[in-house]
N, C-alpha and C positions, 0 to 999 in steps of 0.2 A: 413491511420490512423491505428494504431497497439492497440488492444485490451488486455489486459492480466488480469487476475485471478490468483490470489495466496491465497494458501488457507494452512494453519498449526494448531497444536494443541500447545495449551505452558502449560509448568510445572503449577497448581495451583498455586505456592508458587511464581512464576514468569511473571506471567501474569499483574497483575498492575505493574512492570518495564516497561513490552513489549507496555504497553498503554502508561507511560509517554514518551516512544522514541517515540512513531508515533504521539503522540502530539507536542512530537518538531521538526519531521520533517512536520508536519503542521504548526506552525508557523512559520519555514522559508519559506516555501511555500509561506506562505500569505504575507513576506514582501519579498521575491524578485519576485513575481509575475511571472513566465517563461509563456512565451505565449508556448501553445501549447501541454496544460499538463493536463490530468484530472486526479483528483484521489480520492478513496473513501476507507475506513477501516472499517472495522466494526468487534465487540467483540460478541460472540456468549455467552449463558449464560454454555456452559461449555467452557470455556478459550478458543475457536477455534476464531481465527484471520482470517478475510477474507477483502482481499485487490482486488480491481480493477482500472488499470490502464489504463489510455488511451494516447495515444501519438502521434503527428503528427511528421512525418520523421524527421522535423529538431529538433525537441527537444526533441528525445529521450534519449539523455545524460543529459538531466535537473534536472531529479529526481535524478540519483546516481552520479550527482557531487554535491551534497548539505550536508555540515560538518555532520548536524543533521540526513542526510540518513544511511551515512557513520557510524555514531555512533549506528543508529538502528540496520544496518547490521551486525556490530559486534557482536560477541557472539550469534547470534540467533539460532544457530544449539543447545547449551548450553540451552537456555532457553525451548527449545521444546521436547515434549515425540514423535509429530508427525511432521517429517521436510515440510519446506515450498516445497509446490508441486506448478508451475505455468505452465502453457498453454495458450493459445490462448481462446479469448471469443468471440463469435457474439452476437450480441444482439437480443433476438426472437421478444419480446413484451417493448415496453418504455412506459409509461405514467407519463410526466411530470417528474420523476425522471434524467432521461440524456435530456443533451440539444441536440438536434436535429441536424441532420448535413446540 
């Protein structure tokens, strides 16, 4: 299982675009269902985007073949003052937040 953290700052003026793309790469999410995918977004109250991805070996090409990813990706170096930084995450402490493996 591959853990990842991405974490960027976006333009004020462009930070609710950056929410309506992750919104629709959430509703395609929810209607093709990929087994083997977790994933989570969150908007920081100064426009800092922070994404955590989780992925089991076979379906780590699930998320960035999905049209609505693909549209999110685009232009995102454009929308941001601070670019997407991603790594590797482990997880110290869970409760109840992630499902359990």
């Amino acid at each position: 299982m591959k853990r990842t953290l991405i974490r960027y700052k976006t333009k004020s003026e462009l930070a609710d675009k950056n929410a309506e793309l992750i919104s629709g790469v959430f509703a395609e999410l929810k209607a093709a269902k990929p087994e083997g995918v977790r994933y989570l977004s969150l908007r920081l109250e100064d426009d800092t985007f922070v994404h955590f991805v989780e992925t089991e070996s076979d379906s780590a090409t699930a998320l960035p073949g999905l049209a609505a990813f693909k549209a999110f990706q685009s232009g995102i170096r454009d929308r941001c003052i601070e670019p997407p930084l991603a790594g590797s995450a482990t997880i110290v402490g869970n409760y109840r937040m992630l499902r359990e493996p």
